[in-house]
GUVO-641039 format. One record per residue (C-alpha): residue number from 1; x, y, z. Coordinates in steps of 0.5 Angstrom, whole numbers, plus 500, padded with zeros to 3 digits. Layout:
N
   num   east   north    up
   NUM      X       Y     Z
...
This chain:
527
   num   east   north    up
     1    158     107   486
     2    162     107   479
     3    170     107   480
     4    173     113   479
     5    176     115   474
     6    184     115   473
     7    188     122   474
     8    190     125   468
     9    194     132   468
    10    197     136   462
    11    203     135   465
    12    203     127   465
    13    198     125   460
    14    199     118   465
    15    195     113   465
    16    192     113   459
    17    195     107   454
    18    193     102   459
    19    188     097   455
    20    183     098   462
    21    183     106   460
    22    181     104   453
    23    175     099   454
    24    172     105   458
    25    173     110   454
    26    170     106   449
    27    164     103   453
    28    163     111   455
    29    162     113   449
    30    158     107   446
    31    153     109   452
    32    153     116   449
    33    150     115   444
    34    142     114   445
    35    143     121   448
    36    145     124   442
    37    140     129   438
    38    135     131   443
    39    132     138   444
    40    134     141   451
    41    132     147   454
    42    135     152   458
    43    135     151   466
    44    132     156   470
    45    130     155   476
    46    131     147   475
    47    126     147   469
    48    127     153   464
    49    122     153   457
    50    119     146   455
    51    124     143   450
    52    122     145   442
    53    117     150   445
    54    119     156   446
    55    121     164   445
    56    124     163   437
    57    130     160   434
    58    135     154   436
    59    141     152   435
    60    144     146   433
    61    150     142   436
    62    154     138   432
    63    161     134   432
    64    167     138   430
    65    169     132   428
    66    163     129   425
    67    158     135   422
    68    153     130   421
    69    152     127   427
    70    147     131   431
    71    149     133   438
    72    143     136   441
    73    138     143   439
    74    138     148   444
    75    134     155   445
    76    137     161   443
    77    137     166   449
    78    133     172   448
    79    134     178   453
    80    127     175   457
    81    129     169   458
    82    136     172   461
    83    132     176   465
    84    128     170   467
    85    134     166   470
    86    138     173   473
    87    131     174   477
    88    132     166   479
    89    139     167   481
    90    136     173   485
    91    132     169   488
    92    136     164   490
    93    141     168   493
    94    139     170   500
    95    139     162   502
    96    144     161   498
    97    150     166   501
    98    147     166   509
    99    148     158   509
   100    155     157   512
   101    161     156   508
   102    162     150   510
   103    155     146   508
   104    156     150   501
   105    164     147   501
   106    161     140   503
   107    156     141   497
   108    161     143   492
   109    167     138   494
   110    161     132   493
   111    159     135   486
   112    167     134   485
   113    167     127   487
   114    161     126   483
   115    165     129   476
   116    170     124   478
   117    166     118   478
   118    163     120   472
   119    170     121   469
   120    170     117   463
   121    162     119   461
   122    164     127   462
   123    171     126   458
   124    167     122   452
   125    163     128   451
   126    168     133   451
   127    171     129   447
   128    165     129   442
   129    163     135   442
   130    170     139   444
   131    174     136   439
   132    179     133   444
   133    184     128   444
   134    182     122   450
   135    187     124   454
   136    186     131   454
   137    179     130   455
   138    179     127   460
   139    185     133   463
   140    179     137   463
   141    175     133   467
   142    180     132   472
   143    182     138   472
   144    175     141   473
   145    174     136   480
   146    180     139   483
   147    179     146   480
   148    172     145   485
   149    177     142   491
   150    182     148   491
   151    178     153   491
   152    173     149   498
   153    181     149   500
   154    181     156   500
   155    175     158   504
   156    178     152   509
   157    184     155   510
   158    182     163   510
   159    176     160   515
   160    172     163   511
   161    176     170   510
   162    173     172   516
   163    180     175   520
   164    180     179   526
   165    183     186   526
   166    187     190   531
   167    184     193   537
   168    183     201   538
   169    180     201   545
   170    180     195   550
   171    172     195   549
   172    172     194   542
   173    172     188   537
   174    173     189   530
   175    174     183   524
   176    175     184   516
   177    170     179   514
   178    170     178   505
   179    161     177   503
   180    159     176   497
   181    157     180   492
   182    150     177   489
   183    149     173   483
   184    155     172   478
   185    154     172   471
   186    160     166   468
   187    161     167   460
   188    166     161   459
   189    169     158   453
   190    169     152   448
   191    176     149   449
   192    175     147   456
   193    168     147   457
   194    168     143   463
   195    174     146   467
   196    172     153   464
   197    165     153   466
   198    164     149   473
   199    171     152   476
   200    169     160   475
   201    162     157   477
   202    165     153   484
   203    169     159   486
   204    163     164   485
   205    158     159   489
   206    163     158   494
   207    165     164   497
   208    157     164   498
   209    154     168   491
   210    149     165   486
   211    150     165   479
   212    148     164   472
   213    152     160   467
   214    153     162   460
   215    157     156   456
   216    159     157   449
   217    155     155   444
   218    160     150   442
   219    159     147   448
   220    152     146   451
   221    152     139   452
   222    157     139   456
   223    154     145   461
   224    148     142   461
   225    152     134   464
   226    155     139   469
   227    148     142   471
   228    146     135   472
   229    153     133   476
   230    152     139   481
   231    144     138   483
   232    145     131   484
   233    151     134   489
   234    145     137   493
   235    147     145   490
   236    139     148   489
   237    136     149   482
   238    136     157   484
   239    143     157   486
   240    145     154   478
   241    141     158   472
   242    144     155   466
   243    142     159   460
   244    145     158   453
   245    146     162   446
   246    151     166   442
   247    154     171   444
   248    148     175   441
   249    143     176   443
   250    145     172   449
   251    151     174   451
   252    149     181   451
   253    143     181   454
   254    147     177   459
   255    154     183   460
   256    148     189   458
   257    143     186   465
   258    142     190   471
   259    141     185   475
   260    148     182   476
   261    153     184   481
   262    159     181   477
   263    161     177   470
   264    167     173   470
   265    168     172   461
   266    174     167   458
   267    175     168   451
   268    178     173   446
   269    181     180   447
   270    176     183   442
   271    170     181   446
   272    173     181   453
   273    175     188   451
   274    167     189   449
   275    164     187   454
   276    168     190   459
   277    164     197   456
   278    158     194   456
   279    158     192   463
   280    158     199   466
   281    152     201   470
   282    150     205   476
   283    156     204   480
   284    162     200   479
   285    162     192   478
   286    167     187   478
   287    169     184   471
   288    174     179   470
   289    176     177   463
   290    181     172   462
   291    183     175   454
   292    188     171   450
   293    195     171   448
   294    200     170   443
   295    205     166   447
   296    213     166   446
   297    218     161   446
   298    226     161   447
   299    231     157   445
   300    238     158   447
   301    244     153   445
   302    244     151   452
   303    238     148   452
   304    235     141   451
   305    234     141   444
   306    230     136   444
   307    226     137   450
   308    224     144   447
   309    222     140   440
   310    217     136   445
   311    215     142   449
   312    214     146   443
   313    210     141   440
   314    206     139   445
   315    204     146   446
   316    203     149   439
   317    199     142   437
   318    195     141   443
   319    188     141   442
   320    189     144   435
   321    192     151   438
   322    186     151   441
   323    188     154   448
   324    189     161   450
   325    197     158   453
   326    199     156   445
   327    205     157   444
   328    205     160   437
   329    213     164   437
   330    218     161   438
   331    226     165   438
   332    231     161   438
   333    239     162   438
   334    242     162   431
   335    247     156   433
   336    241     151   435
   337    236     154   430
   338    237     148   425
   339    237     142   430
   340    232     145   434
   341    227     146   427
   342    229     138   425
   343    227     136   431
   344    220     139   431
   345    219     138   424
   346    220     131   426
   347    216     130   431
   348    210     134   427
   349    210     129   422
   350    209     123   427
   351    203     126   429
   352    196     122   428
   353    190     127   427
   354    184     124   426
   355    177     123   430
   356    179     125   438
   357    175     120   441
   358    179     115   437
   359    185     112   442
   360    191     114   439
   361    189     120   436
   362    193     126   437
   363    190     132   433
   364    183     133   432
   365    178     138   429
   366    178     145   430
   367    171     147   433
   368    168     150   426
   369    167     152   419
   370    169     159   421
   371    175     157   425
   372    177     152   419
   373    177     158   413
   374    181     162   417
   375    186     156   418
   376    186     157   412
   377    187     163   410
   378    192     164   414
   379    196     158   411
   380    196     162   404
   381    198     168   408
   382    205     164   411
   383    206     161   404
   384    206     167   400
   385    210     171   406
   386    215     166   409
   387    216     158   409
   388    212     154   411
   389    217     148   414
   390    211     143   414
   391    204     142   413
   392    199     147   412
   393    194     144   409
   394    186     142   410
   395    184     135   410
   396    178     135   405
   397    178     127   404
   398    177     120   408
   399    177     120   415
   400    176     129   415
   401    171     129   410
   402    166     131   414
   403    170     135   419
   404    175     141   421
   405    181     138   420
   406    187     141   418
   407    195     139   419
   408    199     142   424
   409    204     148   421
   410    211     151   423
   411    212     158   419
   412    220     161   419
   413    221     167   416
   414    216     172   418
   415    218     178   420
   416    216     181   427
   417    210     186   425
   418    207     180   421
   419    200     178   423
   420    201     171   424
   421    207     173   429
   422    203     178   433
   423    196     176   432
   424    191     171   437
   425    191     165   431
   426    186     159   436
   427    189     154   431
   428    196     150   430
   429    200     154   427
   430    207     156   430
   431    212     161   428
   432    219     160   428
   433    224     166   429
   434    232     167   429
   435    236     171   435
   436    244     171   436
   437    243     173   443
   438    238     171   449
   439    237     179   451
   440    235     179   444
   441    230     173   444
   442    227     176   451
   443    226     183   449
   444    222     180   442
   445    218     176   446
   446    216     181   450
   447    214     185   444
   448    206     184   444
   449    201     186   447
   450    199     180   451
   451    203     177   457
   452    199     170   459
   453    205     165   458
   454    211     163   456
   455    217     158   456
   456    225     157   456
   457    229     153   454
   458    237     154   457
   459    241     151   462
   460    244     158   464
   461    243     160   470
   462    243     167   468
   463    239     166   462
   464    234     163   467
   465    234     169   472
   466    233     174   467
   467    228     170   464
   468    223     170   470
   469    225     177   472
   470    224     180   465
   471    219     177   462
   472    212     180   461
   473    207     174   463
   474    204     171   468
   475    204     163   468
   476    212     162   466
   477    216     155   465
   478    223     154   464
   479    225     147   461
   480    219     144   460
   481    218     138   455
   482    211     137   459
   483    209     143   455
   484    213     150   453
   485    208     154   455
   486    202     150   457
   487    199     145   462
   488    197     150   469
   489    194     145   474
   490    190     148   480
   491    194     149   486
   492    200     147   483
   493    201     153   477
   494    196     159   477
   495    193     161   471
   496    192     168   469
   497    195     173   464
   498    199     180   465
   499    197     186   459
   500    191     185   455
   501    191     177   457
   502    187     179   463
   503    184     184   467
   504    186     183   475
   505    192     179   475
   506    189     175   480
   507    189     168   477
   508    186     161   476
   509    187     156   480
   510    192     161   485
   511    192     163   492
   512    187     169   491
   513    183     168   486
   514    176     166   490
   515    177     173   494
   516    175     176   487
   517    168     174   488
   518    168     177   495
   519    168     184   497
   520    170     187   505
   521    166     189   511
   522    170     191   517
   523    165     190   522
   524    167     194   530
   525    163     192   535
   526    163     195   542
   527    162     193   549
């Protein structure tokens, strides 16, 4: 058995700069290679279609960081085969939820300690097909093995949602237990594709329902490494269907099918938003949609200036801007507005953008070319609308010539109603704005249709206390240098969204968040 590999968070980074973690990593990726430009198939039923020998069209994989190095050629879903690994998951489904928590939880902790083992291997990839840093990468991974812990915890510590009940009469009994519904349909993002694919898929599993696993089409590589993980952890192929594509036609087919009895989605608003309507049917299912945000900042003269630069950095850069938690506004007090700017222009000129898989590496690509030409539109827009304060700029040449590489960016002087103050961007891009007084900063940033997470930085106990009884987000930090308002971690900080960044207000990595994939049966018996 290989050593497992160290615990990196979002919130440490830790253990990351040593010589060993280097060698590792390196070795991890080198191993990769011979595995890079192969045919895959779908995993239906633990086999699914013959590679390069199927219904239609492929699509191919490619290194954000690296276009001419092929990843991999993978089917596109067509609504028959989305039919074919719903009806497998149906299948699997009577087995699966009749087997006691306990063997299911037991199944899922191993396939946790199976990712751990594989840490440096699974975080190479994601780096490389992702566009990750080191460090990052390998947060996601660890984050996915304890994603799958916390939730196995959840059923232990509720006995399996099995709870008894007040009595009416002396001779009869009567229990709340929680059931599963049936089979899961998973439609997870590019920008965490382990944590985001294998978490929702585990809190599913365990609470006893099969599921079908969409992963992006960014990220397919990572998914089908996972699928691998969790059969080799002793999870049966009809529990598991992986089945990949774009969001059309194969995300459709999946949120437009019948057969499901929940769907569970992380990406943009517009898409969650479409695919709650199309997830209609013949009676209610339960549809879970994490949605985005645009996630404010406050800055108050109190503050730590420069814990706040370093907060807002680590959350505006991290991972290109690519996260659902950037933070992309920032309202600080007039008094420290210059001081808190140089200090934040300072430290964004010291970052090192290049390959992510490289040690040292702080900003690597943005995931595509589409996400590249948006970038930079929205840079002409920032130079022709307000000041752009550093960056700005795509990376056309050396190192970037044959990736998605632009340059970190603040933006000052936009007014409110702006797009860029108001809109998701997924890309980095921050915005500064100035305010004279706290209550100013908290009704701004409150101002926004989402409410997913957001930040302060202040020393006042008053401002504090507004702050956590005002704001409207779900995931809140208060003087975080680790991050403004990024780096939630499973059982520490759970991670959901308020307004239109999340549809349930029961978050990830939180106290309630696998009795969503339970519905309650009140049980009375007599004797």
């Amino acid at each position: 058995m290989s050593e497992a590999a160290p615990r990196v968070t979002y919130a440490t980074l830790a253990a990351g700069q040593s010589d060993e973690f280097r060698r590792r990593f390196d070795d991890a990726l080198e191993e990769l290679r011979p595995g890079f430009g192969h045919d895959h198939a779908h995993l239906i039923d633990g086999t699914g279609s013959a590679p390069g020998a199927d219904s239609g069209a492929r699509f191919e994989d490619r290194s954000p960081a690296d276009t001419r190095v092929l990843l991999g050629r993978f089917p596109v879903g067509t609504p028959a085969e989305v039919d074919a690994a719903v009806q497998a998951a149906r299948r699997g489904y009577p087995d699966w939820s009749r087997r006691p928590w306990r063997e299911r939880a037991d199944i899922l902790r191993r396939a946790a300690e199976v990712i751990e083992e594989r840490g440096f291997g699974l975080s190479a990839l994601v780096s490389v097909e992702a566009g990750k840093n080191r460090l990052e990468a390998m947060g996601d991974v660890t984050e996915t093995a304890d994603l799958i812990r916390y939730y196995c915890d959840q059923m232990e510590r509720a006995s399996g949602f099995d709870r008894p009940m007040a009595r009416l009469t002396p001779n009869e009994e009567t229990r709340s237990v929680l059931r599963p519904y049936g089979v899961w349909a998973i439609i997870s993002p590019f920008n965490f594709p382990a944590a985001l694919s294998a978490g929702p898929a585990a809190g599913a599993l365990v609470a006893g329902n099969t599921v079908v696993l969409k992963p992006s089409q960014e990220t397919p590589l990572t998914a089908a490494a996972l699928y691998a993980v969790f059969r080799e952890a002793g999870l049966p192929a009809s529990a598991l269907q992986v089945v990949q594509g774009p969001g059309e036609p194969t995300g459709r087919a999946l949120a437009e099918h019948p057969g499901l009895d929940g769907l569970l989605f992380t990406g943009s608003k517009a898409v969650g938003l479409a695919l709650r309507q199309r997830f209609g049917g013949a009676y209610p299912r339960p549809c879970i949609a994490e949605m985005g945000g645009k996630n404010p900042a406050l800055v108050m003269p109190s503050a730590d200036l420069d814990a706040a630069a370093e907060g807002v950095l680590r959350s505006a850069f991290g991972l290109q801007g690519q996260k659902c938690s950037a933070c992309s506004r920032v309202y600080v007090h007039s008094a420290v507005k210059a001081r808190f700017a140089e200090l934040l222009l300072d430290k964004t000129r010291a970052l090192v953008i290049g390959d992510p898989s490289r040690q040292g590496v702080f900003l690597g690509p943005v995931i595509h070319q589409r996400a590249f030409e948006a970038y930079e539109g929205h840079a002409a827009t920032a130079r022709r609308d307000g000041r752009v304060l550093v960056g700005g700029e795509s990376l056309r040449g050396g190192e970037g010539a044959h990736g998605y590489f632009v340059s970190p960016t603040v933006v000052d002087g936009l007014s409110d109603g702006h797009p860029l103050m108001r809109e998701e961007l997924f890309l980095p891009l921050v915005c500064l704005a100035e305010v004279s007084s706290f209550p100013e900063a908290l009704a701004r940033a409150n101002d926004t249709d989402y409410g997913l997470t957001a930040g302060l930085f202040s020393h006042d106990p008053a401002e504090v206390q507004l702050f956590l009884d005002g704001i409207e987000a779900g995931v809140v930090y208060v003087n975080r240098r680790a991050g403004a308002t990024t780096g939630a971690w499973p059982g520490v900080q759970p991670f959901g969204g308020w307004k239109a960044s999340g549809t349930t207000g029961k978050s990830s990595g939180g106290f309630y968040y696998v009795p969503q994939f339970l519905r309650e049966q009140s049980r009375t018996i007599a004797h």
